[in-house]
VEXFIGU-643350 format. One line per 2 residues: number of its first residue (from 1); for each residue x negated, y, z of C-alpha. Coordinates in nm, 3 decimals. Layout:
N
NUM = X Y Z; ...
END
This chain:
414
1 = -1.795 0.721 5.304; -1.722 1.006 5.138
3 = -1.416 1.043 4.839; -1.628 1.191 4.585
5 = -1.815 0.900 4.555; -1.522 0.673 4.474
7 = -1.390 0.983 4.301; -1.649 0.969 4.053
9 = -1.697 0.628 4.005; -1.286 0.592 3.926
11 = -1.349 0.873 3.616; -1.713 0.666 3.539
13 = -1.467 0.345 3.467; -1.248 0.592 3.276
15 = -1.453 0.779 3.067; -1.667 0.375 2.947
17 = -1.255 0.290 2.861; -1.223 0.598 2.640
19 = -1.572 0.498 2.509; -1.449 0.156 2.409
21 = -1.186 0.284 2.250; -1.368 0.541 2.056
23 = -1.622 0.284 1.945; -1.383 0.042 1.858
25 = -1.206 0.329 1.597; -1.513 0.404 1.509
27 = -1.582 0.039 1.411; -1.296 0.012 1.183
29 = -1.342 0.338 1.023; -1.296 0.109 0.668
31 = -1.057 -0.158 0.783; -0.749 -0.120 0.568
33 = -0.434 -0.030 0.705; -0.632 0.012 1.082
35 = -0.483 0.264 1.278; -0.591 0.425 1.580
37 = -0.570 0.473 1.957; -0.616 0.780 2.195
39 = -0.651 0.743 2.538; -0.486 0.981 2.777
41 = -0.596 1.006 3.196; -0.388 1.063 3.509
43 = -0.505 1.205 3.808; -0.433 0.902 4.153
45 = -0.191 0.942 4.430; -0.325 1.213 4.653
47 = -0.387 1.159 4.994; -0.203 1.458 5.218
49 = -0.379 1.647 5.414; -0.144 1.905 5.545
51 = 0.194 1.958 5.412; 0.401 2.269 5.297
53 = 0.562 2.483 5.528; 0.851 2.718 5.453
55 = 0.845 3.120 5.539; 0.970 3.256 5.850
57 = 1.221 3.546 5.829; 1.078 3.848 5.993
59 = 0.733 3.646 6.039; 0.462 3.464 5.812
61 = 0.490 3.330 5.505; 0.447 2.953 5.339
63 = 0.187 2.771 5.310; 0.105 2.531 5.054
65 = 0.047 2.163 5.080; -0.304 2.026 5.105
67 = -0.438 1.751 4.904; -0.746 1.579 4.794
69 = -0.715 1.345 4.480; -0.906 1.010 4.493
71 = -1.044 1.040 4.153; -0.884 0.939 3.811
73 = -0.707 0.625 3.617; -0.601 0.538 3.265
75 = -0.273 0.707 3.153; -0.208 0.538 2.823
77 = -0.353 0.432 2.527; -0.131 0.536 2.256
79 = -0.137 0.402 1.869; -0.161 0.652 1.626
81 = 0.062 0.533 1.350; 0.017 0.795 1.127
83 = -0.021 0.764 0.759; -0.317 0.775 0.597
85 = -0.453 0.804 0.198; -0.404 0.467 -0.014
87 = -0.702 0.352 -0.225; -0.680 0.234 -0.595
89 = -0.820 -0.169 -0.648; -0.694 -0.242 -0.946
91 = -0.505 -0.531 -0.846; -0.141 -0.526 -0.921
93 = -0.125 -0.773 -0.611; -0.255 -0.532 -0.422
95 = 0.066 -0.311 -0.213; 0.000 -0.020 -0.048
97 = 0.302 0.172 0.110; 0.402 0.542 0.149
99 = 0.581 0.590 0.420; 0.729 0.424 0.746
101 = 0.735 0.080 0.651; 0.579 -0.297 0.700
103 = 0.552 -0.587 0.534; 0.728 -0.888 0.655
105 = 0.496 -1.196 0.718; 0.546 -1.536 0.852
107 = 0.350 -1.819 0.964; 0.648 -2.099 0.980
109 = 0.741 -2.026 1.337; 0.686 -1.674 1.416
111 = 0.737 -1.355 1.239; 0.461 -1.079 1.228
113 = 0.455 -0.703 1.010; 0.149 -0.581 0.884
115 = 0.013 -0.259 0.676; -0.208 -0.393 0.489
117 = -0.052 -0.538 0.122; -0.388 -0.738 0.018
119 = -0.129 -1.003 -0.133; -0.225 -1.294 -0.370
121 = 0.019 -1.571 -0.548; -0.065 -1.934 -0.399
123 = -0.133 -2.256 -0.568; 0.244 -2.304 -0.469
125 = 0.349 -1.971 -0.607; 0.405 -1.823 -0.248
127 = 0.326 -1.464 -0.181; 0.067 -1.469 0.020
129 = -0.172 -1.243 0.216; -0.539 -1.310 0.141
131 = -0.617 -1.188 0.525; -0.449 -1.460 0.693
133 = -0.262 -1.694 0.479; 0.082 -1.583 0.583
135 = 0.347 -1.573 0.340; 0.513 -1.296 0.271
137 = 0.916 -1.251 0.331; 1.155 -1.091 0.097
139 = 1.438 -1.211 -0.115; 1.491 -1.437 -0.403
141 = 1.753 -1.380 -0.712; 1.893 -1.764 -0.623
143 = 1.979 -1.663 -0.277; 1.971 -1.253 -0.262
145 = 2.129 -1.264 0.094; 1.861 -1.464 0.287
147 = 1.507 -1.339 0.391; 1.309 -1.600 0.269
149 = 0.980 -1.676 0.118; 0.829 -1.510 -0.216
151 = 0.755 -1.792 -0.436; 0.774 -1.769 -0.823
153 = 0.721 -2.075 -1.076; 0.423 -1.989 -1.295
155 = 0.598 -2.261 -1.540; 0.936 -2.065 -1.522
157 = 1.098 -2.060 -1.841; 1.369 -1.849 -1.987
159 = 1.656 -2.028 -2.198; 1.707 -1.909 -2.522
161 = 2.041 -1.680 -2.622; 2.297 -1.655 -2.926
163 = 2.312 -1.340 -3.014; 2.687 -1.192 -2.966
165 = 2.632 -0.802 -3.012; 2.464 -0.575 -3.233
167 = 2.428 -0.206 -3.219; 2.401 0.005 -3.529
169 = 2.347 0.408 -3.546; 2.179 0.626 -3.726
171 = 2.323 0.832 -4.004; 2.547 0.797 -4.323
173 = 2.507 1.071 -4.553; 2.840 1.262 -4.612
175 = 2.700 1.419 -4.941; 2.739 1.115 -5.122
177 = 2.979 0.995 -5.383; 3.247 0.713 -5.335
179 = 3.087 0.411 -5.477; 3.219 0.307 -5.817
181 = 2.914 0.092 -5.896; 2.570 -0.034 -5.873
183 = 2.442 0.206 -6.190; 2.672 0.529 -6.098
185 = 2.632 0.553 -5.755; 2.331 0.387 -5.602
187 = 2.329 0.627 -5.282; 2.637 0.554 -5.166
189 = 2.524 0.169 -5.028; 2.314 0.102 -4.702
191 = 2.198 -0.223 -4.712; 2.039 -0.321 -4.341
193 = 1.886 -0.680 -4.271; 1.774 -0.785 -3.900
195 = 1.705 -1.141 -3.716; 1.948 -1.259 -3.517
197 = 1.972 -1.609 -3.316; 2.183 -1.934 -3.226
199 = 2.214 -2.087 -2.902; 1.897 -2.316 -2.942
201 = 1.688 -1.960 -3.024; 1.651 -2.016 -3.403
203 = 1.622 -1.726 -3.607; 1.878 -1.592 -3.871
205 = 1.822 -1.293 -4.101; 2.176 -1.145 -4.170
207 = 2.221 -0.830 -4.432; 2.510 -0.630 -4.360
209 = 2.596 -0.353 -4.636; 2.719 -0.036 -4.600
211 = 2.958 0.124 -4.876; 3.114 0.443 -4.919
213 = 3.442 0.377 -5.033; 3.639 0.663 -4.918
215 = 3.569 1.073 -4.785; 3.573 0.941 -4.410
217 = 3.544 0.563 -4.502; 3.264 0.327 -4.515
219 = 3.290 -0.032 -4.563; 3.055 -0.281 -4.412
221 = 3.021 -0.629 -4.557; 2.774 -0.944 -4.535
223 = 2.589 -0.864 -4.830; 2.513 -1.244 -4.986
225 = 2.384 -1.538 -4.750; 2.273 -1.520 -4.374
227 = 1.957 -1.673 -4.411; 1.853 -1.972 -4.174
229 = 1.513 -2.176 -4.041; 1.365 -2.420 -4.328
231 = 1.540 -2.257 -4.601; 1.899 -2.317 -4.471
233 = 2.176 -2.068 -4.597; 2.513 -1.941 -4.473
235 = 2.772 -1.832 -4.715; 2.955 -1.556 -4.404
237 = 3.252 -1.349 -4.651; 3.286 -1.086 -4.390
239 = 3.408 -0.730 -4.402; 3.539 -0.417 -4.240
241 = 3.624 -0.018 -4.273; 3.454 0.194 -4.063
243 = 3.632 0.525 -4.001; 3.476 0.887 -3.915
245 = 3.640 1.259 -3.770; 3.630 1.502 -3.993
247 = 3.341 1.659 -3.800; 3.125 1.323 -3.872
249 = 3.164 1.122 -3.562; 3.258 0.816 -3.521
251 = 3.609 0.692 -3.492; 3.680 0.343 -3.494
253 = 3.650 0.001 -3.715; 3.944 -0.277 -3.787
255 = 3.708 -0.561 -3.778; 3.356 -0.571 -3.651
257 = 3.310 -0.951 -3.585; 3.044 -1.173 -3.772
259 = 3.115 -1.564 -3.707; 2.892 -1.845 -3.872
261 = 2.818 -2.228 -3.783; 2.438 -2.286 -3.826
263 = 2.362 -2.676 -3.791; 2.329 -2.843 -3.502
265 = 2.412 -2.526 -3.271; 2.708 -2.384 -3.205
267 = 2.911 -2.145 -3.379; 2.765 -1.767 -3.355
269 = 2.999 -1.514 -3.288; 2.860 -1.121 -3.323
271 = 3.022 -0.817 -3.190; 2.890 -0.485 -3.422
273 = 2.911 -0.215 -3.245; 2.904 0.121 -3.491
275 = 3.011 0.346 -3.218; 2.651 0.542 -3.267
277 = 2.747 0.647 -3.658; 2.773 0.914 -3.752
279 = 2.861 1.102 -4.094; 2.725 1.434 -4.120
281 = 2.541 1.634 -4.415; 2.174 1.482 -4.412
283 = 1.975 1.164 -4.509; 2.032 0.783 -4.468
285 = 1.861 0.675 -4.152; 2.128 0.420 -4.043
287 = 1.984 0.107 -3.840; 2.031 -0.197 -3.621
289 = 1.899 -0.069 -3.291; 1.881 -0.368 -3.103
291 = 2.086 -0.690 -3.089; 2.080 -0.899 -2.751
293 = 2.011 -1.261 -2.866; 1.621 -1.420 -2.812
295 = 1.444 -1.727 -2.836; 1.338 -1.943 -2.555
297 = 1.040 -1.858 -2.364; 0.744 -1.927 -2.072
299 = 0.653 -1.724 -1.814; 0.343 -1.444 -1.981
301 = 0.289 -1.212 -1.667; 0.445 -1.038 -1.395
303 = 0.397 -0.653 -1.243; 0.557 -0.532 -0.913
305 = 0.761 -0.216 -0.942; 0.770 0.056 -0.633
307 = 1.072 -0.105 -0.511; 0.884 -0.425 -0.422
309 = 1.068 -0.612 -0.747; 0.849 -0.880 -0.884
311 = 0.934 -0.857 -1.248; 0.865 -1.189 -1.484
313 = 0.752 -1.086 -1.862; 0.833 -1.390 -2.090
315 = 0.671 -1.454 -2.409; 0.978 -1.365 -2.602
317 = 0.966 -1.004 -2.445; 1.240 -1.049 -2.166
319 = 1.233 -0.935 -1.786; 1.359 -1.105 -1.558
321 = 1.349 -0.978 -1.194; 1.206 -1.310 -0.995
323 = 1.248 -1.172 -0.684; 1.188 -0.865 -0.398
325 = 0.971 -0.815 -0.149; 1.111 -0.674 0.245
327 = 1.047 -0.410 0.428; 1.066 -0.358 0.784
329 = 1.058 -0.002 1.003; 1.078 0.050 1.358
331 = 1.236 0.283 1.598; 0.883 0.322 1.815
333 = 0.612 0.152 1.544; 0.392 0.244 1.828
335 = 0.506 0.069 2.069; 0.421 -0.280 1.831
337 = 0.130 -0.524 1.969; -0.142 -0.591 1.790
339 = -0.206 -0.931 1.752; -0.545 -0.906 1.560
341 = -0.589 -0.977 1.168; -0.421 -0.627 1.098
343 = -0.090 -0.817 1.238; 0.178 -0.606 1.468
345 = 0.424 -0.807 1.685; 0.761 -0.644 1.855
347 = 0.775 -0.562 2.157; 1.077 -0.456 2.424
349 = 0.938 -0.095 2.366; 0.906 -0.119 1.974
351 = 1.264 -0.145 1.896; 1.436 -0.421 1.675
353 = 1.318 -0.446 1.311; 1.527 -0.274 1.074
355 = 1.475 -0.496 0.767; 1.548 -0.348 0.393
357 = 1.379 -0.240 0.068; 1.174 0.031 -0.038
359 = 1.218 0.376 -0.179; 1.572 0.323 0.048
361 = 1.682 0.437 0.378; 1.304 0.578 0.519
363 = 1.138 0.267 0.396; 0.837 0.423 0.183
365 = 0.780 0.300 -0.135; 0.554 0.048 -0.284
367 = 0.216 0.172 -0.393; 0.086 -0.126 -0.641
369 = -0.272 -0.185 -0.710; -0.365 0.002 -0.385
371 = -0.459 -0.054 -0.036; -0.376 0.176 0.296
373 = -0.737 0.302 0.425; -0.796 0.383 0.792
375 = -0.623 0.679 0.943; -0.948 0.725 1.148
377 = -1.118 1.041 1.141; -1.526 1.042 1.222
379 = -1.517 1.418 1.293; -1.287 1.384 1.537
381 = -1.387 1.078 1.685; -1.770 1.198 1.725
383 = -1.621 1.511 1.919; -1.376 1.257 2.179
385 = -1.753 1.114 2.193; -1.933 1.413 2.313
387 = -1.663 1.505 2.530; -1.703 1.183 2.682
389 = -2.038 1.133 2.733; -2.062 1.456 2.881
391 = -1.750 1.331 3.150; -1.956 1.069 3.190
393 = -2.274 1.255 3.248; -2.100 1.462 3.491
395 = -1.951 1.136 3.742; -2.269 1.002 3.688
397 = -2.411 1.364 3.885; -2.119 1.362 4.136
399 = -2.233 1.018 4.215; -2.632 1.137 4.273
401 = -2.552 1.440 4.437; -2.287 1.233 4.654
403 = -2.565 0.991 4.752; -2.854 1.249 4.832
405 = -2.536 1.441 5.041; -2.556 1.103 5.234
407 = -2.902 1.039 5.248; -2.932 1.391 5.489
409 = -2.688 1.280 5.670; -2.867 0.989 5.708
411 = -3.209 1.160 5.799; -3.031 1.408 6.074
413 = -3.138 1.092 6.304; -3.506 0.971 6.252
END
């Protein structure tokens, strides 16, 4: 029989593999995170005809060897792992990543990475994806060493706080007159009021005045009663001096503590903090600019930053971090198996997984509210298409004219 025949039906089988693959890249053309394959051929072990010969000196020259190639096999089929544009959703859930990394996810007993961040929270609270149910690894803040599962309490609470600092700046106005009294010298006193708390989260409103009493000096005192829930008052005689440079900046304070025993909690003790005074030549605008007490509070809503923190929001305005999401990168990502359900598996080729965070160490960062589209392109998938259907088209002829070659042979005798 002759070799073309088998020649050509070797690069037939071929060119209907490259097909397959083509149509099955074409098919996912809008899978999220899909990423495709490219298939490479090799040419078979030729059989020998003649081999080469070396030149004689003084006579003829080499020859080359002679060969004739049975025909063609698959190389490799290679995953294309490169990136590919992320798509907006709208869903904060929803993780898309820039860069070289995968999501850890786990079924129980086996560990799989994946592309594609369609994530959900569980009736359990588990981070889960909404593909195939797996949950999604990462770490939590009770045990920050352990790759675990993402779960988060929708009931989580966060304990109230006594306040125990305050921090006042702003600006005294140097132009002022020493205080003598209320009628003389109204400018020269500050009076500030702000909420503060006790241990059980009940509010307190405590005035603290501000008094000129010398060129670089101002004195700060509890001006009357710190004012408690249900009409409760605190009688708090507390006082300082609060010192400035001669170029208006601060210098320092001999006592900056406020102490008071509400009912029924315990004792409240307040560190002011005046180190952003200053004295220079223009208006009052001196103020409490934050204090770091709060009331108790339940669990309002939660976003997911770019370094896969899920951050709580509690009703009484704190954050809380309740936990990270993992990242995984690989040596060779293409050498990973696919194990269907946009789900990659390791592989001896692959490389272990390097496990850490994103935005760190090549990881990519965390995209939320988007999804990773399909780095398949339909231009250039149409044109491996036409290339093979025309190698195709071509066996297919090698195969014909191979038969008629036959059939005269076959008709020589009749």
């Amino acid at each position: 029989m002759m070799r073309s025949l088998f020649a050509a039906v070797s690069g037939l089988k071929t060119h209907q593999q490259r097909m397959d693959i083509i149509g099955n890249n074409i098919a996912n053309v809008n899978t999220f995170g899909f990423k495709r394959s490219r298939v490479t051929f090799q040419d078979m072990l030729s059989q020998t005809i003649r081999g080469a010969s070396r030149p004689v000196a003084g006579g003829r020259g080499g020859t080359n060897p002679m060969q004739i190639g049975p025909g063609v096999s698959l190389g490799s089929i290679d995953l294309i792992m490169g990136g590919s544009s992320l798509q907006d959703t709208g869903k904060n859930t929803d993780l898309g990543i820039d860069g070289d990394g995968f999501f850890i996810l786990s079924d129980g007993s086996r560990t799989y990475y994946t592309r594609v961040g369609s994530f959900d929270f569980g009736e359990d609270g588990s981070l889960v994806s909404l593909i195939n149910g797996m949950r999604v690894q990462g770490w939590m803040p009770d045990n920050p060493d352990t790759l675990t599962d993402i779960r988060i309490n929708i009931n989580e609470s966060e304990s109230a706080k006594a306040t125990t600092k305050m921090v006042i700046g702003g600006n005294l106005d140097s132009r002022v007159p020493i205080y003598i009294d209320s009628d003389q010298t109204t400018t020269s006193r500050v009076l500030l009021r702000h909420t503060v708390y006790d241990s059980k989260g009940q509010e307190y409103t405590v005035p603290i005045e501000l008094t000129k009493t010398g060129d670089n000096e101002w004195t700060w005192m509890l001006a009357g009663f710190i004012e408690g829930p249900a009409g409760q008052t605190i009688d708090a005689d507390q006082s300082g001096v609060i010192y400035f440079n001669n170029d208006g900046t601060y210098q320092g304070v001999d006592e900056n503590t406020i102490t008071f025993e509400p009912d029924g909690s315990d004792p409240v003790n307040i560190i002011l903090d005046f180190s952003k005074l200053t004295q220079y030549g223009s208006d009052h605008d001196a103020a409490v600019e934050s204090q770091d007490g709060y009331k108790s509070g339940v669990l309002d809503s939660y976003t997911i930053d770019q370094n896969g923190n899920i951050v709580g929001v509690f009703s009484n305005g704190v954050t809380r971090n309740l936990g990270q999401i993992a990242l995984s990168r690989f040596a060779n990502p293409a050498g990973l198996l696919k194990e269907g359900n946009s789900l990659y598996s390791i592989t001896s080729n692959s490389g272990s997984p390097l496990i850490g965070t994103a935005n760190s160490g090549g990881f990519g960062s965390i995209k939320p509210g988007s999804l990773e589209m399909s780095n398949v392109d339909l231009s250039t998938e149409f044109t491996d298409m036409i290339i093979t259907q025309r190698g195709f088209q071509a066996n297919s002829r090698v195969i014909t004219t191979s038969d008629e070659m036959l059939q005269e042979l076959v008709n020589l005798k009749r």
